[in-house]
PyMOL Python script that loads the backbone (N, CA, C, O; Angstrom):
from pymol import cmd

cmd.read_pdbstr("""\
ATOM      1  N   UNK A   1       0.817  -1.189   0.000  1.00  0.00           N
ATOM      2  CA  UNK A   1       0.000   0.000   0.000  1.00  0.00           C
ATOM      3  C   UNK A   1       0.869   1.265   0.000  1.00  0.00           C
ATOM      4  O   UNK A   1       0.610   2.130  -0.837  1.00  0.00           O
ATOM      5  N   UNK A   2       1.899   1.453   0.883  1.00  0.00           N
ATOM      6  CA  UNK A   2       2.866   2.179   0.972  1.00  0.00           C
ATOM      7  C   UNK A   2       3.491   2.676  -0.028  1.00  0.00           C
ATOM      8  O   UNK A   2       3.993   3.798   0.039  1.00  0.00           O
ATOM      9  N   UNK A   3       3.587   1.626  -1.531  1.00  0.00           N
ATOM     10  CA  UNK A   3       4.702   1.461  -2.288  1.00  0.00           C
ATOM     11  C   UNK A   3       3.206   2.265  -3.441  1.00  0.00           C
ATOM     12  O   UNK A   3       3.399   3.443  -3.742  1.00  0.00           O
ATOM     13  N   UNK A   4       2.149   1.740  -3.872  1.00  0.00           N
ATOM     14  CA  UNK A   4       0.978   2.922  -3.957  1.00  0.00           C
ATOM     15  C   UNK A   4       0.633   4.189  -3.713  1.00  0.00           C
ATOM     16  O   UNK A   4       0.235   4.906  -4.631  1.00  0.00           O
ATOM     17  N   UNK A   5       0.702   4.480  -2.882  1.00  0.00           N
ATOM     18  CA  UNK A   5       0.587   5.721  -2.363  1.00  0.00           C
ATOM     19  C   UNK A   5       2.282   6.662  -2.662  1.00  0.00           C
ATOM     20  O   UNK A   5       2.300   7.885  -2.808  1.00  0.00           O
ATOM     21  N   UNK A   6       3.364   5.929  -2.696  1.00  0.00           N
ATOM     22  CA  UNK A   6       4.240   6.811  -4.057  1.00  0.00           C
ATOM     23  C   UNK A   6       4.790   6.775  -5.029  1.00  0.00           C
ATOM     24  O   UNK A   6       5.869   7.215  -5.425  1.00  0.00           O
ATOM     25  N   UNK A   7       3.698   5.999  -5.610  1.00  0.00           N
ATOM     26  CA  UNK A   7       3.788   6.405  -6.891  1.00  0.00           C
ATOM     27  C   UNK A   7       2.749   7.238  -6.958  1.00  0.00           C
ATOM     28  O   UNK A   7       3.100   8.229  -7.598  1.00  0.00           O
ATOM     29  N   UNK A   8       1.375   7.336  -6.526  1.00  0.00           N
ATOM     30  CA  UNK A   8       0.386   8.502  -6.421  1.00  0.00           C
ATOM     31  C   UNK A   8       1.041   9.486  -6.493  1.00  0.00           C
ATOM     32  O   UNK A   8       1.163  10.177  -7.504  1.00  0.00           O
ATOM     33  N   UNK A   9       1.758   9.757  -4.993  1.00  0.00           N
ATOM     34  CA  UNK A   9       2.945  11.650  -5.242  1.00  0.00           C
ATOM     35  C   UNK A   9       3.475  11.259  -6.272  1.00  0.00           C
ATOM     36  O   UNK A   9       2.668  11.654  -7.113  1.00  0.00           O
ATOM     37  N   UNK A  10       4.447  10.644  -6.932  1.00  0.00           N
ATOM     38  CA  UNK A  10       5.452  10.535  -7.978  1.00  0.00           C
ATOM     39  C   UNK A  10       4.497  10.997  -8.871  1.00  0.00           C
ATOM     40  O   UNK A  10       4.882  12.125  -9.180  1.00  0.00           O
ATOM     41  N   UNK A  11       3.042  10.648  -9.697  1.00  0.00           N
ATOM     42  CA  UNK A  11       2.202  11.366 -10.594  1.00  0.00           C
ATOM     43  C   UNK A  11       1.480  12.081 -10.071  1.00  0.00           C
ATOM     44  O   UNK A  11       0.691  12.468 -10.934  1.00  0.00           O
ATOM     45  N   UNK A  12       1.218  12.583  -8.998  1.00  0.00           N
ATOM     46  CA  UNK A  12       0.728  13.916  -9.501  1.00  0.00           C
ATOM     47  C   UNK A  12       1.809  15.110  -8.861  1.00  0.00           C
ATOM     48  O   UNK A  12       1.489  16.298  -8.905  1.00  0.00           O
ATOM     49  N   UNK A  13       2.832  14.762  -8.394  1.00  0.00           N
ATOM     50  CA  UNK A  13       4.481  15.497  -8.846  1.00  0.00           C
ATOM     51  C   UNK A  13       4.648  15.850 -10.468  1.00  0.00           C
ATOM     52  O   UNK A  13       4.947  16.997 -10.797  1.00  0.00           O
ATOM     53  N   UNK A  14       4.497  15.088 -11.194  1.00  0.00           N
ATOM     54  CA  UNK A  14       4.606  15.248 -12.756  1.00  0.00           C
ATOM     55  C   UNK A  14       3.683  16.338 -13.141  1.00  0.00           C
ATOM     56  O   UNK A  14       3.997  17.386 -13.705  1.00  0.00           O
ATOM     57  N   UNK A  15       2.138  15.843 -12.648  1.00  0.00           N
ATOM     58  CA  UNK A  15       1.037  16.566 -13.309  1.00  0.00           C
ATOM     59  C   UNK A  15       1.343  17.992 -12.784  1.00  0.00           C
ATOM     60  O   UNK A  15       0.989  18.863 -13.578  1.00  0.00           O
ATOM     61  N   UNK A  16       1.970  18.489 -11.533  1.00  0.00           N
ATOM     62  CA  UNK A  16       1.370  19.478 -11.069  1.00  0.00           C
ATOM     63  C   UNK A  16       2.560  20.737 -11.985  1.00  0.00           C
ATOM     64  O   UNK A  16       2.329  21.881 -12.378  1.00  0.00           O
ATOM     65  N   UNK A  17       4.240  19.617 -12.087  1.00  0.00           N
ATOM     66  CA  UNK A  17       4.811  20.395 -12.974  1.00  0.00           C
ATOM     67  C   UNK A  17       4.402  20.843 -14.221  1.00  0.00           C
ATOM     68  O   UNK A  17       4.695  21.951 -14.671  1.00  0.00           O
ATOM     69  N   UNK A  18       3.934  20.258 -14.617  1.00  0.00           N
ATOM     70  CA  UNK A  18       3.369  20.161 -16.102  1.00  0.00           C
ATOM     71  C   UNK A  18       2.145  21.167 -16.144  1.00  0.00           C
ATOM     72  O   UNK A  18       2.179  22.013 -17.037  1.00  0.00           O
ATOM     73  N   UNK A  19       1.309  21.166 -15.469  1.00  0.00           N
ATOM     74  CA  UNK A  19       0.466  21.998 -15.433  1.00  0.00           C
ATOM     75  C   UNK A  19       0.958  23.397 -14.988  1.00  0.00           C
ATOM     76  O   UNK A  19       0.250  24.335 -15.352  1.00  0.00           O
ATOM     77  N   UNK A  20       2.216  23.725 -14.155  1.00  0.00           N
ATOM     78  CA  UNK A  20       2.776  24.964 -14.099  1.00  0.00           C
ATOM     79  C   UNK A  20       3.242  25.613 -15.296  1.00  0.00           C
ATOM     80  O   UNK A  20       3.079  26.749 -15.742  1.00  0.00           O
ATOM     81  N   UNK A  21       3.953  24.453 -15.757  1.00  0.00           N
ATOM     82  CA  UNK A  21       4.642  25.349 -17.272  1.00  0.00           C
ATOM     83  C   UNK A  21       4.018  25.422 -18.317  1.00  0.00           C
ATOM     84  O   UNK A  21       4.619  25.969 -19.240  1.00  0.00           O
ATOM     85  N   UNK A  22       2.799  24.988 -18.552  1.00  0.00           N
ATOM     86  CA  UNK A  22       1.743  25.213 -19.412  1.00  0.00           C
ATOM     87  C   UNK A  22       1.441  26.703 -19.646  1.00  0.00           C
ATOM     88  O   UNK A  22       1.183  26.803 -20.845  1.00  0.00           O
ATOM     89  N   UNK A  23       1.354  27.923 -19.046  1.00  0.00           N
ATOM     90  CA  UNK A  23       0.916  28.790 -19.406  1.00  0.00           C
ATOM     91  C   UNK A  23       2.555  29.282 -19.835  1.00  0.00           C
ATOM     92  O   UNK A  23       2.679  30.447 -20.215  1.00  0.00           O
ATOM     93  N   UNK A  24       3.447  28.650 -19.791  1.00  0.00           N
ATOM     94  CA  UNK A  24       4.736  29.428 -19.707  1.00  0.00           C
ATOM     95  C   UNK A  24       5.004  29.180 -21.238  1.00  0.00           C
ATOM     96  O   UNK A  24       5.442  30.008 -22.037  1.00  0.00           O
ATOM     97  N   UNK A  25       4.688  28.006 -21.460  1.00  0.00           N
ATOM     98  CA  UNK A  25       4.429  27.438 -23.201  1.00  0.00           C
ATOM     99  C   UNK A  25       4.103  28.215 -23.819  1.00  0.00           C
ATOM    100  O   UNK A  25       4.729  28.545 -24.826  1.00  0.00           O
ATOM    101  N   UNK A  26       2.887  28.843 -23.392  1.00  0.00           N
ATOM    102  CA  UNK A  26       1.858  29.492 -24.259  1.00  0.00           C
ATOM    103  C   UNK A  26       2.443  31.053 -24.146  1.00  0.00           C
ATOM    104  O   UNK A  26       2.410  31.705 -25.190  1.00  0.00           O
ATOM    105  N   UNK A  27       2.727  31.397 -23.505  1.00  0.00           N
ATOM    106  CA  UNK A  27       3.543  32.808 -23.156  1.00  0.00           C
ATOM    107  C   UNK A  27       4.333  32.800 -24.265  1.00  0.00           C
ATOM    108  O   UNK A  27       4.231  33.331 -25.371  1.00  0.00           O
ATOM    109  N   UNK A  28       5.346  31.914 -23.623  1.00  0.00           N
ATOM    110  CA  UNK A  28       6.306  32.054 -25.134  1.00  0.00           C
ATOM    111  C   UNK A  28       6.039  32.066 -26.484  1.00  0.00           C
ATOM    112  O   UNK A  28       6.575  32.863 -27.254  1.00  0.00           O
ATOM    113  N   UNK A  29       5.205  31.190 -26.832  1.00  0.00           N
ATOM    114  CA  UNK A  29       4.730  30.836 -28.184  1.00  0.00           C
ATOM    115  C   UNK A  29       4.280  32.221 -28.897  1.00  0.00           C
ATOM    116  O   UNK A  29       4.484  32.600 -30.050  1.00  0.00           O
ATOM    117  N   UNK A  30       3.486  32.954 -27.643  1.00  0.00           N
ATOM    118  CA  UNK A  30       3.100  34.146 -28.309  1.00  0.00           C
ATOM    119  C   UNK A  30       4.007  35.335 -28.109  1.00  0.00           C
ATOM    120  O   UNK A  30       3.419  36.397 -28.308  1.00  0.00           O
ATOM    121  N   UNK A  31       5.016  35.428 -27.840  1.00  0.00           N
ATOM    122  CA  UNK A  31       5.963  36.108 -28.452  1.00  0.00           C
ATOM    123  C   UNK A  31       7.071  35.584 -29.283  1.00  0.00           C
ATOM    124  O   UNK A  31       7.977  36.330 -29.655  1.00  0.00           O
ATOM    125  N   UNK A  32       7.040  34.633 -29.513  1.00  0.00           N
ATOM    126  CA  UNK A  32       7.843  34.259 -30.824  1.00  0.00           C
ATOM    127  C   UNK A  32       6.763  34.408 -31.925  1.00  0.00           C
ATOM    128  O   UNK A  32       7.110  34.962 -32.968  1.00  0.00           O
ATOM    129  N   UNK A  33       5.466  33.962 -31.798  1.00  0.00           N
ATOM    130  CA  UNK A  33       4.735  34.319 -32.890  1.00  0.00           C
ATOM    131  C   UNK A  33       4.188  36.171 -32.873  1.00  0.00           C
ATOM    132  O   UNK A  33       3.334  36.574 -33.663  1.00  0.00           O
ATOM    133  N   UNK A  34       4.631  36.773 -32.195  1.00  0.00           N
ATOM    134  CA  UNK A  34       4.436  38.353 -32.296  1.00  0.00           C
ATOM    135  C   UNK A  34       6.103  38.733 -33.027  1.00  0.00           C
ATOM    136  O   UNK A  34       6.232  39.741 -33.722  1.00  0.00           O
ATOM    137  N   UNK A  35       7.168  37.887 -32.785  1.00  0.00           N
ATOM    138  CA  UNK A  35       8.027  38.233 -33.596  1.00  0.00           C
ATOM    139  C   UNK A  35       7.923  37.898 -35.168  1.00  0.00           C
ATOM    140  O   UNK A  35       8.174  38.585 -36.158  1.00  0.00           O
ATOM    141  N   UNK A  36       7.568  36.893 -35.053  1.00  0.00           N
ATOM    142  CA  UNK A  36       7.239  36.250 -36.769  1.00  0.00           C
ATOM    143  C   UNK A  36       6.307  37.326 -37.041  1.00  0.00           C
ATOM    144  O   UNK A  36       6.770  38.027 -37.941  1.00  0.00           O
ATOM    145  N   UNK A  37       4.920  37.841 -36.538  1.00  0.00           N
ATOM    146  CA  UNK A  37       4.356  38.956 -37.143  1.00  0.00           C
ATOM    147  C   UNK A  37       5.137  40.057 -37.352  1.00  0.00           C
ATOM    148  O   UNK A  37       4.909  40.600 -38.433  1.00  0.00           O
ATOM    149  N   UNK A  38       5.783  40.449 -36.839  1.00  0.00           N
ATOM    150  CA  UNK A  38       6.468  41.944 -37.192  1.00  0.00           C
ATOM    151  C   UNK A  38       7.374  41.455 -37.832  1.00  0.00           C
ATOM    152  O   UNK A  38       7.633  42.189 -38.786  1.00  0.00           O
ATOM    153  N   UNK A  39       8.078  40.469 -37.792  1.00  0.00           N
ATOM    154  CA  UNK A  39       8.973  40.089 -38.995  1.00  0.00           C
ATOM    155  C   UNK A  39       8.366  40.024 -40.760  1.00  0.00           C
ATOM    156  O   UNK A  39       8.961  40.136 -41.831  1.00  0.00           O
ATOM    157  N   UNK A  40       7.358  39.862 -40.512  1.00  0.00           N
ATOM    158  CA  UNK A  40       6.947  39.773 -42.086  1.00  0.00           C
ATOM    159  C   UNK A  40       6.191  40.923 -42.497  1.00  0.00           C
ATOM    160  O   UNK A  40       5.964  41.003 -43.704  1.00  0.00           O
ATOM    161  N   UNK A  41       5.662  42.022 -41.588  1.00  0.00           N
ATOM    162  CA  UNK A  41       5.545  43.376 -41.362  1.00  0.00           C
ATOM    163  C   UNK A  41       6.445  44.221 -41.993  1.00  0.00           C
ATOM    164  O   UNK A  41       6.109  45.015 -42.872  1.00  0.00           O
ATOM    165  N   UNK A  42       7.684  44.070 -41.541  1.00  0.00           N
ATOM    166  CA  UNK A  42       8.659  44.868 -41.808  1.00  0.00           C
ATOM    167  C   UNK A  42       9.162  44.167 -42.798  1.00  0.00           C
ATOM    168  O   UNK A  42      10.069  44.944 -43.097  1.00  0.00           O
ATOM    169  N   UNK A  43       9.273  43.261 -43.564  1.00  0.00           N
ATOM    170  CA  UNK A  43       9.515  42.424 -45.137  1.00  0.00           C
ATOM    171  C   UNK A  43       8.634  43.272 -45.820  1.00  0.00           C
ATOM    172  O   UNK A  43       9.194  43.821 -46.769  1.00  0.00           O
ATOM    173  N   UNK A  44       7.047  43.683 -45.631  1.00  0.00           N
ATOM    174  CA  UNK A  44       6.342  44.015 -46.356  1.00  0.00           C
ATOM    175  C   UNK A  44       6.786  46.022 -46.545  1.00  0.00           C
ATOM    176  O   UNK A  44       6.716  46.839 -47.463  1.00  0.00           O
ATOM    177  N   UNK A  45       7.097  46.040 -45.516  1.00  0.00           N
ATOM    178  CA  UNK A  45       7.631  48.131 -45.146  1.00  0.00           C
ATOM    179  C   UNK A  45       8.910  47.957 -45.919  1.00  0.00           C
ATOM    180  O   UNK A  45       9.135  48.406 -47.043  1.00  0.00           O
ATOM    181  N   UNK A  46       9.892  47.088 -45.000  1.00  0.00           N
ATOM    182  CA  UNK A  46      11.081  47.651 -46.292  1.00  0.00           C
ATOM    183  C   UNK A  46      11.750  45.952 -46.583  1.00  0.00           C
ATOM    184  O   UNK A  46      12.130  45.049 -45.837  1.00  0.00           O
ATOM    185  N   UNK A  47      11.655  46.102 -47.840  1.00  0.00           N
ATOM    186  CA  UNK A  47      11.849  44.497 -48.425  1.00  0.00           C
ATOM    187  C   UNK A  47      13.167  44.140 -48.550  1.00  0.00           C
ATOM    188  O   UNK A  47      13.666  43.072 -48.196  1.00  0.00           O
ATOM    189  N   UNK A  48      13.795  45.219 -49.146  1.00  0.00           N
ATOM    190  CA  UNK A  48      15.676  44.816 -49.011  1.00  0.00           C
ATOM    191  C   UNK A  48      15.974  44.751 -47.084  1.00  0.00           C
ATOM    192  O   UNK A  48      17.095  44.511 -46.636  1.00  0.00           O
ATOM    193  N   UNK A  49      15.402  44.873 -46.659  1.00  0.00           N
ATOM    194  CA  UNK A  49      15.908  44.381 -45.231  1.00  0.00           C
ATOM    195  C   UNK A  49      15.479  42.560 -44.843  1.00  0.00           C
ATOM    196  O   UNK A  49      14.375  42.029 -44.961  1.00  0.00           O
ATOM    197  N   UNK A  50      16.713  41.963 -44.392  1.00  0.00           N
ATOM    198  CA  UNK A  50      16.668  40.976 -44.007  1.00  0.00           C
ATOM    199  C   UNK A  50      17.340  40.763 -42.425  1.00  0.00           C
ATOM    200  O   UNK A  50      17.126  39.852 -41.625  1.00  0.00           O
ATOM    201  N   UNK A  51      18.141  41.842 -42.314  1.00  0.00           N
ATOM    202  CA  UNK A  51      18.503  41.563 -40.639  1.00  0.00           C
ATOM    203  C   UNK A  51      17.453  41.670 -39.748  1.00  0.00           C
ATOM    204  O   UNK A  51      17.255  40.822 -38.878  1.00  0.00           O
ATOM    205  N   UNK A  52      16.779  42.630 -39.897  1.00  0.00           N
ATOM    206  CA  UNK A  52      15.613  43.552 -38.869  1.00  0.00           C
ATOM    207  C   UNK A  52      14.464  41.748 -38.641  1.00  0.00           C
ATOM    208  O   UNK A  52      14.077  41.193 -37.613  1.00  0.00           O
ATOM    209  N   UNK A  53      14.310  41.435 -39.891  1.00  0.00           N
ATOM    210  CA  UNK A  53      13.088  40.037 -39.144  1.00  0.00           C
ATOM    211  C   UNK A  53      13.612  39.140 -38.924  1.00  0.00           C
ATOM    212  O   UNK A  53      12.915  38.532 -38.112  1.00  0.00           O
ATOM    213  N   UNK A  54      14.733  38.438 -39.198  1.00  0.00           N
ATOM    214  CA  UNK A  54      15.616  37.710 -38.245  1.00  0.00           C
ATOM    215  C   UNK A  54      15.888  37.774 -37.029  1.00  0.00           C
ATOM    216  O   UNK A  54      16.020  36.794 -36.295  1.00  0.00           O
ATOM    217  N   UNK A  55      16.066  39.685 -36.493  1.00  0.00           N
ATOM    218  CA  UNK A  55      16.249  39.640 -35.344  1.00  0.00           C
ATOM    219  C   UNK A  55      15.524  39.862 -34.504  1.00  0.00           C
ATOM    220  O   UNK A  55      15.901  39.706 -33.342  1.00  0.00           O
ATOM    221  N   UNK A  56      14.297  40.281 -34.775  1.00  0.00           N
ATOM    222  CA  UNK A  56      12.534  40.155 -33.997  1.00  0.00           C
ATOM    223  C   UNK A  56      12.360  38.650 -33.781  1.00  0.00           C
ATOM    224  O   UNK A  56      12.276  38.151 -32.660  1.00  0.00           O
ATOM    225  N   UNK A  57      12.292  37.706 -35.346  1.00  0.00           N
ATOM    226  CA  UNK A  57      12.121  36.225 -34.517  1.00  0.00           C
ATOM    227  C   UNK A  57      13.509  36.328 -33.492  1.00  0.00           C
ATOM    228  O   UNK A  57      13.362  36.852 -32.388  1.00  0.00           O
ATOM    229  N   UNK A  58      14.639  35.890 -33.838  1.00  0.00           N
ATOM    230  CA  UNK A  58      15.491  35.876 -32.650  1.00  0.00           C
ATOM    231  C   UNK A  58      15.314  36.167 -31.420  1.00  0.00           C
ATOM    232  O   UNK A  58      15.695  35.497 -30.460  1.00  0.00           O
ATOM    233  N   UNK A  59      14.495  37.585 -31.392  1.00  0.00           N
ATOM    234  CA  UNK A  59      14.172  38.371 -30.326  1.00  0.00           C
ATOM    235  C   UNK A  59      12.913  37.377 -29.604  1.00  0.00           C
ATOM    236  O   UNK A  59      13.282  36.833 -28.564  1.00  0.00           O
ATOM    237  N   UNK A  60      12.194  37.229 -29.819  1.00  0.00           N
ATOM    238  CA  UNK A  60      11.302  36.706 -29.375  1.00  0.00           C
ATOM    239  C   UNK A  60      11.625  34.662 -28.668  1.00  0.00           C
ATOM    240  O   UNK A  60      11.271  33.962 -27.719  1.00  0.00           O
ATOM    241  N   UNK A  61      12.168  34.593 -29.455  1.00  0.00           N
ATOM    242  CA  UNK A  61      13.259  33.393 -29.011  1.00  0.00           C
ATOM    243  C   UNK A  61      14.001  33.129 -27.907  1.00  0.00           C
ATOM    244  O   UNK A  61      14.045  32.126 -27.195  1.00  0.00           O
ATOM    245  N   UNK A  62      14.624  34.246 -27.856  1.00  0.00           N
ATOM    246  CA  UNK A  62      15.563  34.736 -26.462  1.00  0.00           C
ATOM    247  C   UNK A  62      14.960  35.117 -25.822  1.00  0.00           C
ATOM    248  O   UNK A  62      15.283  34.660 -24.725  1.00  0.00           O
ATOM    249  N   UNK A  63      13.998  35.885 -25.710  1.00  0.00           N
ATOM    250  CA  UNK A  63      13.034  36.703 -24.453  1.00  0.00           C
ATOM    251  C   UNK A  63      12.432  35.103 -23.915  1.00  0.00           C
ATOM    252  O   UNK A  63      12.853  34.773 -22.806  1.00  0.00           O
ATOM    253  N   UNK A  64      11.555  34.172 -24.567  1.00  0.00           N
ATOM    254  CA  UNK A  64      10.916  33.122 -24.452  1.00  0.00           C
ATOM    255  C   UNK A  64      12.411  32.371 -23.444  1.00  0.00           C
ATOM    256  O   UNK A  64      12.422  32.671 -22.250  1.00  0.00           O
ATOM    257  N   UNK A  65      13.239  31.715 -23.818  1.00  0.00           N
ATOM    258  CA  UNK A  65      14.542  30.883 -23.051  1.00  0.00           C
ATOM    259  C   UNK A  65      14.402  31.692 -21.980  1.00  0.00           C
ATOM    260  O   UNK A  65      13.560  31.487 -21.106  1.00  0.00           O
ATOM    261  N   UNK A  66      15.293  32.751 -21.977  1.00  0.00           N
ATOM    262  CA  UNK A  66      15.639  33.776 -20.656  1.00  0.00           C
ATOM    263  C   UNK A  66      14.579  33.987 -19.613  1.00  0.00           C
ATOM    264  O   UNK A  66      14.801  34.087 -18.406  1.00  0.00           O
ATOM    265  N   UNK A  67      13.304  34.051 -20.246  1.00  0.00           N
ATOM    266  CA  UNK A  67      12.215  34.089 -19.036  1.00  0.00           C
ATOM    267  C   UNK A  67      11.483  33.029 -18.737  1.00  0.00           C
ATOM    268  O   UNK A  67      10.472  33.158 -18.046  1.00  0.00           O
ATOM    269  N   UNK A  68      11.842  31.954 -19.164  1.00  0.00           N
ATOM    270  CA  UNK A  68      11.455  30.473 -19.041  1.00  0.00           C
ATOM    271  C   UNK A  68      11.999  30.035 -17.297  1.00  0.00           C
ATOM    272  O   UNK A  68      13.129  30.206 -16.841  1.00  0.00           O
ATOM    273  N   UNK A  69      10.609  29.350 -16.467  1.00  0.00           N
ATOM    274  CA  UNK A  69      10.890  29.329 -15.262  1.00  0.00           C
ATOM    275  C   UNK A  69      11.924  28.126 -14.875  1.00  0.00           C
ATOM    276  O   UNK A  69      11.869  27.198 -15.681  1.00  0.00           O
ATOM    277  N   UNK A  70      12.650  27.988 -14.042  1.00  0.00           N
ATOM    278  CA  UNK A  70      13.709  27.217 -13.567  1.00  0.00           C
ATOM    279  C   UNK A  70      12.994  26.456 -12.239  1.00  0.00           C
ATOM    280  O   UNK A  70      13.649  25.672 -11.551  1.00  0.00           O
TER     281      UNK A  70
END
""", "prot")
cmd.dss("prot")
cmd.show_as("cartoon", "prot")
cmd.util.cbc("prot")
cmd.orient("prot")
């Protein structure tokens, strides 16, 4: 019974992580996808530029890692 009851904590230890970083997913996602929007924004404003939306996705990439919880 003992040996039941942890593996119970052992899953819902998993679930409860998992359910923390879920909104952290979604956080990120939407600033990498707010970089991909202004990246193809600024393709459409000035078209000979290729550094500027590289470095919005990038940007949004790095902000997402760096503020990703530990």
């Amino acid at each position: 019974m003992i040996e039941q009851v942890l593996k119970n904590l052992t899953v819902q230890n998993i679930i409860d992580v998992n359910a923390a970083q879920k909104p952290f997913f979604n956080l990120a996602l939407l600033k990498i996808a707010i970089g991909v929007l202004l990246a193809i924004v600024s393709m459409v404003i000035l078209p000979g530029q290729v550094i500027l939306p590289v470095g919005l996705i990038a940007g949004g990439i790095i902000t997402a890692v760096i503020k990703r919880p530990r």
